[in-house]
Backbone as numpy.savetxt, mean C-alpha at the origin, in Angstrom:
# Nx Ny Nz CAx CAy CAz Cx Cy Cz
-1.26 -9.30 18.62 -1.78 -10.28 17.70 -0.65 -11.04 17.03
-0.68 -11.66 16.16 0.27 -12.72 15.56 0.73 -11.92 14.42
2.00 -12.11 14.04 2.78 -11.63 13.08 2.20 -11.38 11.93
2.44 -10.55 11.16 1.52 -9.96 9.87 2.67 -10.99 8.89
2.28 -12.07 7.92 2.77 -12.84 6.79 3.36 -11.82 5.66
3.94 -10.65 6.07 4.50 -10.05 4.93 5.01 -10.93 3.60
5.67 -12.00 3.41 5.86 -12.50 2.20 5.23 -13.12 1.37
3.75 -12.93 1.94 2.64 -13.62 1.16 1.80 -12.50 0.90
2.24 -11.47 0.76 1.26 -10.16 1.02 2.09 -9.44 -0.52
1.03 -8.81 -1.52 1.71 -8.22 -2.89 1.19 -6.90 -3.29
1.99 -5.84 -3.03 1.35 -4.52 -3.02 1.31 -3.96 -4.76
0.08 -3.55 -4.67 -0.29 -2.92 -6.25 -0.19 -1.20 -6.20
0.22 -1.03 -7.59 -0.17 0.48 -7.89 -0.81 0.72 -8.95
-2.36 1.20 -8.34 -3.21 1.05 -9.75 -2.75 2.79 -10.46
-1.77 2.55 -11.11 -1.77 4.12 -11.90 -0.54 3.25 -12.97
-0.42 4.30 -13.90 0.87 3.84 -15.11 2.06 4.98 -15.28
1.75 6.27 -15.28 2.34 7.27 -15.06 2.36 7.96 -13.90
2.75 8.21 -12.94 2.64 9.53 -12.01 3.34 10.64 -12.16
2.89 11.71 -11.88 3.11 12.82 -11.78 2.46 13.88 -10.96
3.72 15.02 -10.81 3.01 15.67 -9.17 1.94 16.10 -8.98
1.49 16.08 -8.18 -0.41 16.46 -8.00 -1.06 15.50 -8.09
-0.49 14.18 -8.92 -1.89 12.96 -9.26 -2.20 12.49 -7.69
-3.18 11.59 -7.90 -3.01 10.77 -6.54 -3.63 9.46 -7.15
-2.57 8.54 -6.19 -2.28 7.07 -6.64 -3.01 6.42 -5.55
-3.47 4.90 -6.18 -4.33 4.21 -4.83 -2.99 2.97 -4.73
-2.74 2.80 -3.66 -1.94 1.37 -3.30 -3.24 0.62 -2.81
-2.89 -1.17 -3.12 -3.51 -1.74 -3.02 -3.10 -3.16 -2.81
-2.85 -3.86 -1.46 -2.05 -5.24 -0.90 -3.26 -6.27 -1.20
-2.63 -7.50 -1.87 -3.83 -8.47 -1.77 -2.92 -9.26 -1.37
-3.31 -11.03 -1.25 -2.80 -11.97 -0.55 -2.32 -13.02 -2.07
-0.69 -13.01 -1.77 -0.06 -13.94 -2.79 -1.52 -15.19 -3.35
-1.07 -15.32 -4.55 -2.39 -16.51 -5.05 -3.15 -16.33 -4.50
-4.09 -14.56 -4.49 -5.21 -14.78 -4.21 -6.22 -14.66 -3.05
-5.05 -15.05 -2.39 -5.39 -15.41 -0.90 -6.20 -14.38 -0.50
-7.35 -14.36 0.26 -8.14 -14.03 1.00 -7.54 -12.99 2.49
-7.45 -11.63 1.92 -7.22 -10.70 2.89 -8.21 -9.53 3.58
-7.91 -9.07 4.53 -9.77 -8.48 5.05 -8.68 -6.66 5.32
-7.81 -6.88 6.13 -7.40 -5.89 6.36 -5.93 -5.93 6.53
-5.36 -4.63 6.07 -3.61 -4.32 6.09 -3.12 -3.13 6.92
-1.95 -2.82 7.11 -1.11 -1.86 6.92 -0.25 -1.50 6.64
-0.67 -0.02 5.64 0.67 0.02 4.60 1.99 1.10 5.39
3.47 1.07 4.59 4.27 1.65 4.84 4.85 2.17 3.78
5.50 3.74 4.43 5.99 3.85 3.66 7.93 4.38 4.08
8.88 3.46 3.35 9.50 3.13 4.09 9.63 2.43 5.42
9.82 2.92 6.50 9.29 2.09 8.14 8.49 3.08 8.75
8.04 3.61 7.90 7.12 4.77 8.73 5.52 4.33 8.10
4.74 4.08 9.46 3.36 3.42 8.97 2.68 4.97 8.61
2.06 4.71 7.72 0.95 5.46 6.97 -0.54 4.88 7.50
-0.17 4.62 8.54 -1.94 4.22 8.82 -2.56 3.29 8.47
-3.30 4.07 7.30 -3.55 2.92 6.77 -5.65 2.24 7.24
-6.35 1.54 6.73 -7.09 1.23 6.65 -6.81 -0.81 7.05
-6.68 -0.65 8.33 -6.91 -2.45 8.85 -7.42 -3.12 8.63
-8.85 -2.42 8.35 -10.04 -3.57 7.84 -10.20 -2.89 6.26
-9.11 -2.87 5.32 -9.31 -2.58 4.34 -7.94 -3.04 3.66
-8.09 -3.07 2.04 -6.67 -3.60 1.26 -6.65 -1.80 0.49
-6.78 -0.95 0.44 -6.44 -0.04 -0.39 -6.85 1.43 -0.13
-4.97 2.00 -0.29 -4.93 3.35 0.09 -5.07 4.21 -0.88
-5.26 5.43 -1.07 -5.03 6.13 -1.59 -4.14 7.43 -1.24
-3.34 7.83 -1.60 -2.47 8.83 -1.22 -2.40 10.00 -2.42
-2.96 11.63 -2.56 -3.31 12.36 -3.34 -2.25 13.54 -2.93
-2.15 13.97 -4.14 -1.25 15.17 -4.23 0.24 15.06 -4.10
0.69 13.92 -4.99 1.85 13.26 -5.02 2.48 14.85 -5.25
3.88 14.41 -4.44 5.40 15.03 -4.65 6.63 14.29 -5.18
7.51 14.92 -5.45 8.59 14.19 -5.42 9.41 12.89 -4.05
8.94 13.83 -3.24 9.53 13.47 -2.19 8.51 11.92 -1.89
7.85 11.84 -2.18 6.63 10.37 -1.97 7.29 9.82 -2.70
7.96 9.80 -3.40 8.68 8.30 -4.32 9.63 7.67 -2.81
9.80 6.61 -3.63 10.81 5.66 -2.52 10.15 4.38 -2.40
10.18 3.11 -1.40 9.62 2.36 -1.02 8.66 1.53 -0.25
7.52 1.41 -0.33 6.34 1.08 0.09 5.91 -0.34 0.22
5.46 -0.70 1.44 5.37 -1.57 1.55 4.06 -2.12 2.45
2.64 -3.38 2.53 1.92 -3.37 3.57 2.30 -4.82 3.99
């Protein structure tokens, strides 16, 4: 298929604190708004799967080791 617009793509973290055990939802929508149906997220360059026909993950039973950089 055609290249995924990563720079128009803005990943959310609906939480304010984390800590180990919580579980956090990530959530990519489309710069200004934009109209998105489905993603996939990363974490680091390693795909997490992820939900295609969906904008939002959830990932439960945070560790330390889950910090770092994420990206869909």
């Amino acid at each position: 298929g055609p290249p995924c617009p990563t720079d128009r793509l803005v990943l959310q973290v609906l939480a304010w604190t984390l800590l180990e055990g919580d579980t956090v939802t990530l959530r990519c929508r489309g710069w200004q708004e934009k109209s998105i149906t489905g993603v996939r997220f990363y974490h680091e360059e390693k795909t997490l799967g992820g939900p295609l026909d969906g904008t939002e993950l959830s990932l439960s039973t945070l560790q330390l080791h889950h910090s770092s950089h994420y990206h869909c």
